[in-house]
N, C-alpha and C positions, 0 to 999 in steps of 0.2 A: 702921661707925664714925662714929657722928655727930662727930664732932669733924672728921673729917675737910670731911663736907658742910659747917658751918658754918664752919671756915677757910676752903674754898673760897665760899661766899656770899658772907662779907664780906667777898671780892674781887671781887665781883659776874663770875666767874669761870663758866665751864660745863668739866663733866665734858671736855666733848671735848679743850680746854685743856692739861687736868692731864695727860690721856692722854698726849698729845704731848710733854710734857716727862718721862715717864716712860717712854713708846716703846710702849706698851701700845695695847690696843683701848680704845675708850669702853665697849665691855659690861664688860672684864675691872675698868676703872675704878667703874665701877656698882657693879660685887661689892664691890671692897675695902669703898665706903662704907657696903652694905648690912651688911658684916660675913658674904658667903655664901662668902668664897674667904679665905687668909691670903695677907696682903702681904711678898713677900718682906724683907729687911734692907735691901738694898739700893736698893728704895725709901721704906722707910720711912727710912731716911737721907737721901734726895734731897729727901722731901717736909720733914723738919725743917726742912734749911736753905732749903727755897723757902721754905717759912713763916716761917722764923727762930722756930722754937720746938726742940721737945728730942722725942726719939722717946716719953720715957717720958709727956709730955703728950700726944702722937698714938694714946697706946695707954690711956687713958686710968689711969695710973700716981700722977700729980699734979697738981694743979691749977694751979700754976704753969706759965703762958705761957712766958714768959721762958726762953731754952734757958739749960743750964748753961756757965759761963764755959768758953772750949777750956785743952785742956791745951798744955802747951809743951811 
């Protein structure tokens, strides 16, 4: 998932990083980006809000950055 590697860039951020805030190994991290394994919900939920983006952006759904406003 390149969107993923480029969020993570332009945080001048390394794989090992994101791992750790997702609990994960760095290999299993390498996959997501590669696109060789699927990311569960649960972290594709974690990673929106570490990004402050939207999951359907993460998954490349829409081009807007910007997550969608929360519900009440």
């Amino acid at each position: 998932m390149l969107r993923l590697k480029d969020l993570r860039e332009d945080r001048d951020l390394k794989q090992e990083e994101i791992a750790k805030i997702l609990n994960i190994s760095q290999t299993n991290y390498s996959k997501y980006e590669l696109g060789k394994i699927n990311i569960p919900i649960s972290s594709l939920k974690k990673l929106a809000e570490y990004y402050n983006t939207s999951v359907d952006y993460l998954l490349g759904l829409t081009s807007e950055i910007k997550p969608y406003p929360r519900q009440k």
